[in-house]
Phi, psi and omega in degrees: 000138179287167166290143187264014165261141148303145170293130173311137099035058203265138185239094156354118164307113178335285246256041205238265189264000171256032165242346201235208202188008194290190142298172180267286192278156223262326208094144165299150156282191175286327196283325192296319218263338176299331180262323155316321182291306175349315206280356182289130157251053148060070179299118166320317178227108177309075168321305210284006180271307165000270225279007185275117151311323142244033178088031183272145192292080184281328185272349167259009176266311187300315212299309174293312158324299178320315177234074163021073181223087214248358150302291179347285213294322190286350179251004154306305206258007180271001189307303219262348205236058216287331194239086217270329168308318202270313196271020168287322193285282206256015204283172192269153163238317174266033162244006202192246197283340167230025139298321195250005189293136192293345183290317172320339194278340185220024181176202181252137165313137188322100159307062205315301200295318176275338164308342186267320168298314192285317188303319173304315163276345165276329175303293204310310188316304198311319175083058180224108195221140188268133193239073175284140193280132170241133178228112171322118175229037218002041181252152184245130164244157162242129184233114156284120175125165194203044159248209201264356144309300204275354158281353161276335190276355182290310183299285184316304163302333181286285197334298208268066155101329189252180183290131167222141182253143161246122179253120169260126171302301200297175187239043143185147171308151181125330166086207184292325186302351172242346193249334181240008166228161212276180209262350184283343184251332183220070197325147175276007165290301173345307187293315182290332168317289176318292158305352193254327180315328177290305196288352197278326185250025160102355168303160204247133182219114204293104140255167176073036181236071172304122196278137182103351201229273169249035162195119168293139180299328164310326199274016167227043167238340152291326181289286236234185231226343183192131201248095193257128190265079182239070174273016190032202186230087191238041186229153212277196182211141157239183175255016190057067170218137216324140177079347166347298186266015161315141169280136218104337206256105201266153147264129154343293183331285159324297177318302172333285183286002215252292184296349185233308180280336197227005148078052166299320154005303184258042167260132041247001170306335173254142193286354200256125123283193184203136190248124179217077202294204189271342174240120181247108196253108145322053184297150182086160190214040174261226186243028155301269195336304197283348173262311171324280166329306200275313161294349180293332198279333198265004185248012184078042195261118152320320195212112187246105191265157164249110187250101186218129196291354191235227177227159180315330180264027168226354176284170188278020184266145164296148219289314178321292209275337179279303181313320199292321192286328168307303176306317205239060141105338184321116174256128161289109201249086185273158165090347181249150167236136157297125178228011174159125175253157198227127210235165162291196191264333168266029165108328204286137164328137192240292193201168183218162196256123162244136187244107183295139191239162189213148142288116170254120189061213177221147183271195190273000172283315201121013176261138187318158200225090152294060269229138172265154197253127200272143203042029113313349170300148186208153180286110137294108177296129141214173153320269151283154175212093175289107172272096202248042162330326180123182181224201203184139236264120143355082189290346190264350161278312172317293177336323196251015157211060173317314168326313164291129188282196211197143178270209205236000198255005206064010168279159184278150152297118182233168170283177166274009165267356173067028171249141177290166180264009141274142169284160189086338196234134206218144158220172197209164181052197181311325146299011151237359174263350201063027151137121170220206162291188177244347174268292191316311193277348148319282189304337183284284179350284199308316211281338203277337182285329182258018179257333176293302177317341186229012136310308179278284170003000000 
């Protein structure tokens, strides 16, 4: 019978790691991960593969763990997974493959992401690489954007034979995995590791190359054979309300790249600061917010709030990521909305009004309805104010291809082969949904790949 506890976790100490940037968890060992993988009873139909976005043989990867065939295990999953290290890490899992795990109905479900995560840091440690036979078939793709759609559809298409350039804006690849979540949930080695695996099998990758700018969207539906558009959702949401533009005041976005892509992190060894004072406010409660909030703590902020209209238990953050910010001091100011930040007489933020909220009903996903409560405003001093709303489909790619239609919110329109009203031309990921998971715009990759593949065909 299996064990129904999991192996625990080894963890960075709160009052710790909220001095640092290290990762938080620790990693499995060989024996811990040997003994987790055990607790799999192997299922004649393998739920937990169901809920996997790209198709990992999950149940013959713990399986190969379990008798330490841990070579095995790591080119199984580099089959379906170009990045296995990285989404062991940041991927929501109990929403989705150990979510569905059956061991969960009576105890906790098979610690999928760090057995996939540990196997992936045992290769690398290991000098162990997946090396796929490629036969060249000289057709060519362009995929814009170099986050995780278009490095799954990179892989995948480099696998079956053809040449693909990836044009990146940024001045290095990875998308939100280098620029918005942070090195304690996600290392930049990890990240830098991972990635080189594309240049390894041979995609070839453009950074600081904006398509519509300094390489035209025409020329390259004239050059390649195919155009895959994974251009994300980088552009931030407010709530349109009075003090936006206070100094003091971050979009998640900004805040983000500022600590993670431009190494605020390391200052003063890194030239970039960031100005974060001692009361720090947080709007949102996904797991934007929730990087955000942990980096303000980890950057000396005294009192670090989560200003959220609902409660921890109705939020989109992962279950992981609320515990961790409890640990290590994050206060959750539930129940509240913003209705106006207030500035000093030179610009700077001062303080912000909050309207206490109650639940009525259900909105329209099927989530408790928050409603403001008349006369309850009342004021909060802070220093900074980090705004983690949520994001909206890249505008500046759009702006340089009017021709492509568009939903009105800016996502692109596609068929279900994920092909565009241009022929040839295909998209994925956030840009069409406006802002998902980093496994969910995976799969859109994987699936965008065999939809170009029998598109050339």
């Amino acid at each position: 019978m299996a064990m129904k506890k999991r192996v625990p976790m080894r963890e960075q100490a709160p009052e710790e790691r909220i001095k640092n940037f290290d990762s938080v968890p620790l990693g499995y060992s060989k024996e811990e991960a040997i003994e987790e993988a055990a607790r799999c009873i192997q299922c004649k139909n393998p739920t937990c593969e169901s809920g996997c976005p790209v198709r990992m043989k999950i149940k013959e990867i713990i399986d190969k763990i379990a008798h330490e065939d841990f070579k095995g295990a790591f080119l199984l999953s580099k089959q379906d997974n170009a990045v296995p290290a990285m989404t062991g890490r940041v991927c929501p899992q109990e929403e989705q493959c150990e979510g569905v795990c059956v061991l969960g109905k009576k105890g906790d479900p098979i610690n999928i992401g760090k057995l996939f995560a540990f196997v992936a840091d045992w290769a690398r440690e290991s000098n162990i690489v997946d090396q796929p036979e490629i036969k060249e078939n000289g057709k060519k793709v362009a995929i814009v954007g170099a986050g995780p759609a278009g490095i799954t559809c990179a892989v995948d298409l480099r696998k079956m034979g053809y040449q693909v350039t990836m044009f990146e804006a940024l001045h290095l690849a990875g998308g939100v995995l280098q620029y918005g979540i942070p090195a304690f949930r996600l290392p930049r080695d990890v990240v830098d590791y991972e990635l080189a695996f594309l240049e390894e099998i041979g995609v070839d990758i453009q950074v600081n190359r904006i398509v519509g700018q300094n390489v035209g969207f025409d020329e390259l539906r004239e050059e390649y054979d195919a155009v895959y558009l994974a251009t994300g959702a980088g552009a931030p949401k407010f709530m349109k309300i009075p003090g936006e533009k206070l100094k003091g005041v971050y979009s998640a976005n900004e805040f983000l790249i500022r600590v993670n892509l431009m190494k605020a992190y390391q200052f003063p060894d890194w030239d970039t600061p960031i100005i974060c004072g001692d009361k720090v406010g947080v709007i949102g409660c996904g797991n934007v917010a929730l990087d955000a909030a942990r980096a303000a703590k980890r950057l000396g902020s005294k009192e670090v709030y989560i200003l959220y209209r609902r409660t921890k238990a109705t939020a989109p953050a992962r279950n992981e990521e609320i515990h961790h910010a409890v640990e290590e001091g994050i206060i959750f100011q539930e129940m509240t909305c913003p209705s106006k930040m207030v500035g000093d007489k030179d610009g700077w933020l001062t303080h912000i009004n909050l309207i206490k909220t109650r639940f009525q009903g259900l909105d329209r996903s099927g989530r408790p309805k928050p409603v403001n409560i008349d006369d309850s405003e009342f004021e909060m001093e802070l220093d900074t104010l980090i705004v983690a709303l949520g994001t909206t489909p890249n505008r500046l790619f759009l702006n340089n291809a009017p021709e492509l239609d568009t939903f009105d919110w800016g996502g692109i329109k596609t068929g279900d082969n994920f092909e565009t009203n241009l022929p040839g031309v295909f998209a994925g990921g956030d840009a069409l949904n406006g802002g998902s998971t980093v496994i969910a715009a995976m799969g859109n990759g994987r699936d965008a790949a065999v939809a170009i593949d029998e598109y050339i065909k």
